[in-house]
N, C-alpha and C positions, 0 to 999 in steps of 0.2 A: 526736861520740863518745858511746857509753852511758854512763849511769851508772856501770855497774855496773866498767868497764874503767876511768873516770875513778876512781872511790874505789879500787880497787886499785893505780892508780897515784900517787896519792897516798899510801896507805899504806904503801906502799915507801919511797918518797921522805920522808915523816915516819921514820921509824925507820932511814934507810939517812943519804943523803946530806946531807937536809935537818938532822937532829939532828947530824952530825958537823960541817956548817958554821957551823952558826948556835946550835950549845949546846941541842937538842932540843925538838921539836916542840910540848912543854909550856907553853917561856917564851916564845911567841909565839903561842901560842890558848890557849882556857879550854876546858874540856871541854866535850863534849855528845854529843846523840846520836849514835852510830855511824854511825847510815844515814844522812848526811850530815857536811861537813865539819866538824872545831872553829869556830865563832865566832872573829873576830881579836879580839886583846884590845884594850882601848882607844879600842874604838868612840868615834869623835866623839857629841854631843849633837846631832844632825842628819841628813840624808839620807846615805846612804853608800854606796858601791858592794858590793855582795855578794859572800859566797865563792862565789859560782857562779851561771852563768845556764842556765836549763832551759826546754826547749821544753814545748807541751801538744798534745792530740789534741783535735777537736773532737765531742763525740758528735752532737749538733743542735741542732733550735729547737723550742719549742713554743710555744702561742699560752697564756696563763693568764689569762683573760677580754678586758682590752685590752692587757695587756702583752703583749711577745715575749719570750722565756727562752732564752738561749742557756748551751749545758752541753757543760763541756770537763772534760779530767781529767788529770794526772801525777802525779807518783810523789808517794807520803805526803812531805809535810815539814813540819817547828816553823813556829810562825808564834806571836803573843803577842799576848793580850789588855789590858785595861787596865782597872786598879782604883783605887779611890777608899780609901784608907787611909790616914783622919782629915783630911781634905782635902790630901792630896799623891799625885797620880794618878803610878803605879809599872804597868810591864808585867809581866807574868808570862810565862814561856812555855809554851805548851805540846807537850809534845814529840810525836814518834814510838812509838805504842804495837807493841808486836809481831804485832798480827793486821790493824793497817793494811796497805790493799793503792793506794792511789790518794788525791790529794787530788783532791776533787769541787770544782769551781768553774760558778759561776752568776752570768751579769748580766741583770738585767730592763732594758727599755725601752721605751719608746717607738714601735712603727713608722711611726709618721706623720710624727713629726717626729724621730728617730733621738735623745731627748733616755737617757740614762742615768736610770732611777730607784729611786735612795734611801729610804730611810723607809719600806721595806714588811720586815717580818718576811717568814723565808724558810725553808719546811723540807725536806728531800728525804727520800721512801720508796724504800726498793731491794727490789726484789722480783724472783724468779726460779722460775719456773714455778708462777705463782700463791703462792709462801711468800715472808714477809718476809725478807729481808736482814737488813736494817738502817733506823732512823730515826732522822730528829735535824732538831733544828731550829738550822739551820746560821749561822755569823758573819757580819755586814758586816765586810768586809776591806779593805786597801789593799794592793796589788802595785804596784810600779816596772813592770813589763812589762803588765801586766793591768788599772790603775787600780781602781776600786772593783766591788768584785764579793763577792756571798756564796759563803762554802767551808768546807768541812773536810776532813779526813780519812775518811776509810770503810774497810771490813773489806770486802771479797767471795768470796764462794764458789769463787775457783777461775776458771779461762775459761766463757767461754759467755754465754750472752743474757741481759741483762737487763731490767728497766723502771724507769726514776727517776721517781718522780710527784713535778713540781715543786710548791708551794702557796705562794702570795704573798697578805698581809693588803694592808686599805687601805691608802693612803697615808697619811703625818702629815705632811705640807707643803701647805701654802697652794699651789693651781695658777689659772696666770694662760693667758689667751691660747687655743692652740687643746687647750691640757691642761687647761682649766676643767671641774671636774665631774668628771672622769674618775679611773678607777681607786679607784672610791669601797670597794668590794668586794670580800673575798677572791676568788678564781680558784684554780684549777689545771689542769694540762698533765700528759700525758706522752710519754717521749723513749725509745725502745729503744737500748738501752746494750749493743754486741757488745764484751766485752772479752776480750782475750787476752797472758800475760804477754810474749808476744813485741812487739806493738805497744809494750805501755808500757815493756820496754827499749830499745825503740828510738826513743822521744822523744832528742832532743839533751840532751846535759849535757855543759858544758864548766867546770872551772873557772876562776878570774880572781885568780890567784897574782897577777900583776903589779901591780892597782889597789883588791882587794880591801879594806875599811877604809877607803880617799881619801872624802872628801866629793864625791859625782857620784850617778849616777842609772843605768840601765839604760836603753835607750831602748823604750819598750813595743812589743807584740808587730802593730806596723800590718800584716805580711802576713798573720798567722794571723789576727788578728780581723776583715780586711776586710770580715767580713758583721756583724758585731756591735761598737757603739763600745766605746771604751775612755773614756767618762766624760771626754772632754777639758774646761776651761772654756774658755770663751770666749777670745779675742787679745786682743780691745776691747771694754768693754762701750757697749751704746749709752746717750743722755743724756751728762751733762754728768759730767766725772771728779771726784772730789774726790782723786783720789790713790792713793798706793799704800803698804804697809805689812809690816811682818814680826811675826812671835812666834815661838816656838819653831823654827824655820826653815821654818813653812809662810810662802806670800806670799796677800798678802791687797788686794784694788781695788775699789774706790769709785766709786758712781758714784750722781746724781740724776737719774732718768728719769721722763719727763712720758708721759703715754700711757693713754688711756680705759680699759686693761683693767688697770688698778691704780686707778680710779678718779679722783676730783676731785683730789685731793694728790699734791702729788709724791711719788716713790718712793724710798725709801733701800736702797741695792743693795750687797752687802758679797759678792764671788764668793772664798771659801778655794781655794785652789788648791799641788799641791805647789810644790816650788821650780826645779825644771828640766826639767819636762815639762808643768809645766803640770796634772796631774790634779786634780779635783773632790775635795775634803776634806769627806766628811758627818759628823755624829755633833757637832756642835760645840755649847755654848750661849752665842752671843754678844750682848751689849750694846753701844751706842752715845750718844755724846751728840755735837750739833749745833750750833755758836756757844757754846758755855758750856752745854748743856742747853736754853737759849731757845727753839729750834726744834724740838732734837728728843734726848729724853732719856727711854729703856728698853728693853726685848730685840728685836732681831734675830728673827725667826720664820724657817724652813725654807720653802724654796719652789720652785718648777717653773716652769718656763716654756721657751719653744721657744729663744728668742733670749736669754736669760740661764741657760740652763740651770740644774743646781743652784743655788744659791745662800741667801743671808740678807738679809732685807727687811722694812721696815715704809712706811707711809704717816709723811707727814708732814708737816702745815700748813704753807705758810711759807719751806722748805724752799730753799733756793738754791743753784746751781753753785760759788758762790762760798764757801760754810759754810766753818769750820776743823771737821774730825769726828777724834773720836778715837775707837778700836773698844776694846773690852774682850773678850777672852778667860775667859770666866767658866768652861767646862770645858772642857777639851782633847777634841779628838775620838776618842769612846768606838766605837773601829768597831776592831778587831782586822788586824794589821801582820803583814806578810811580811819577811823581813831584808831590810835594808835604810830601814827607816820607822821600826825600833822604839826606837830612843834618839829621832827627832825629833816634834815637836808633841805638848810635853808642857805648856808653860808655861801660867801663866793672869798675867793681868795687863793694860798699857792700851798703846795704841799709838796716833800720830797719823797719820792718813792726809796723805801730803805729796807 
């Protein structure tokens, strides 16, 4: 169903049958933008099923030095950032402004080894017959359907042809393996962008009156993104497990891996991942201590790799399968949320891997 027929039929429904049964549409959402539905009230502190699930179109790929860039787009909506106000990180949101016409969404990777990557700064130019659009240099996000991916909102002139020039900085994570060296470089791509208001009401939007608010998850977009991952982590990690762990309702697994391309020391492997599907959680600053500190006690660093993909890792002397670790949450992951993500993984604090 379109959007555009979904919101009108819910706004009937608020002000018709729904307000006469249940005492009005008021005492069961908080307000918000128009061009999407109220927020439920009473959002859990945790992952949660959204008022609505929306398809996307895919515009292409572009190559941005060794990355691949794949660029898709729907309909503008809120999505929330995260701030740091006196050491108690609080989302904000940011809404739907009136000359939005599309959220632009972007995942860089990997082609070689299909790994998702994180830690590059990302900005899109839109240009349409040689004039600027619009620029910005766009969020690290997390989507329930999309997993991590850079987005925002954009304005566009109207139907017809566009050009998005994607631009991606170096990397800021340690790369092991056959991503050593790599992606040291900004780059840039670009992608010809045919849009037309008929396509993008014709993306799916369906709402989810029935589970909307429940603690669950959306299950990500596997047929749409078939050419481009969605940031899974890992099932297993390899090496020896020390366990598995929660904070804020992300889950968190542990692992000591022995292996020449981490060097003489063992590896301390800490993969964030959400809680029911499983996605890659970047933007994190965590710490770790090993037996008491003995073996191994300081930060977690950002890293790549084929066969652990994202993740948080250090070296470490000594190091054994058998360690007791406990992880510490020192900032909550600063990468900006789709409903759905934005009450969970906020905490900081210490956790033991068991």
């Amino acid at each position: 169903m379109q959007r555009r027929r979904v919101l009108g039929a819910f706004g009937a429904a608020a002000s018709g049958s729904l307000a006469g049964c249940l005492g009005g549409a008021a005492s069961l959402f908080e307000t918000t933008n128009n061009e999407e539905p109220p927020l439920v009230e009473n959002r859990p502190d945790a992952v949660y099923v959204p008022t609505h699930r929306e398809g996307m179109n895919m515009v292409g790929t572009t190559d941005a030095g060794d990355l691949k860039v794949g660029l898709f787009y729907s309909y503008p909506h809120r999505f929330w950032t995260v701030d740091n106000e006196g050491g108690e990180y609080v989302v904000k949101q940011t809404p739907i402004e009136d000359d939005d016409s599309v959220h632009l969404m972007a995942t860089p990777w990997d082609p070689e080894t299909g790994t998702v990557v994180p830690n590059t700064g990302m900005s899109l130019e839109i240009t349409r017959d040689g004039s600027l659009v619009s620029e910005e240099v766009i969020y690290p996000m997390l989507s329930q359907r999309m997993g991590f991916h850079y987005g925002a909102n954009f304005p566009l002139d109207g139907d017809g042809t566009y050009e998005v020039r994607v631009s991606v900085g170096g990397i800021d994570a340690a790369r092991f393996g056959a991503l050593a060296g790599e992606f040291e470089d900004g780059a840039a791509g670009t992608v010809e962008f045919e849009f037309s208001t008929r396509d993008l009401n014709d993306i799916p939007y369906k709402l989810l009156e029935d589970k909307q608010g429940q603690r669950g998850a959306l299950r990500p977009m596997e047929m749409e993104m078939e050419m481009v991952p969605t940031g899974d982590a890992p099932d297993s990690l390899p090496g020896t497990s020390l366990g598995r762990g929660t904070s804020g309702d992300a889950a968190f697994v542990g692992s000591v891996v022995e292996a020449d391309r981490f060097g003489e020391d063992p590896y301390l492997v800490v993969s964030a991942r959400t809680p029911h599907n499983a996605l890659t959680i970047p933007g994190m600053a965590l710490s770790a201590e090993a037996d008491g500190g003995e073996t191994y006690s300081g930060r977690l660093t950002p890293g790549l790799d084929p066969e652990l993909g994202f993740h948080y890792g250090a070296s470490a002397a000594g190091l054994s399968g058998d360690a007791d670790a406990t992880v510490s949450v020192d900032v909550p992951p600063q990468v900006a949320r789709h409903e759905g993500y934005e009450t969970a993984f906020l905490d900081t604090g210490t956790f033991e891997l068991q």
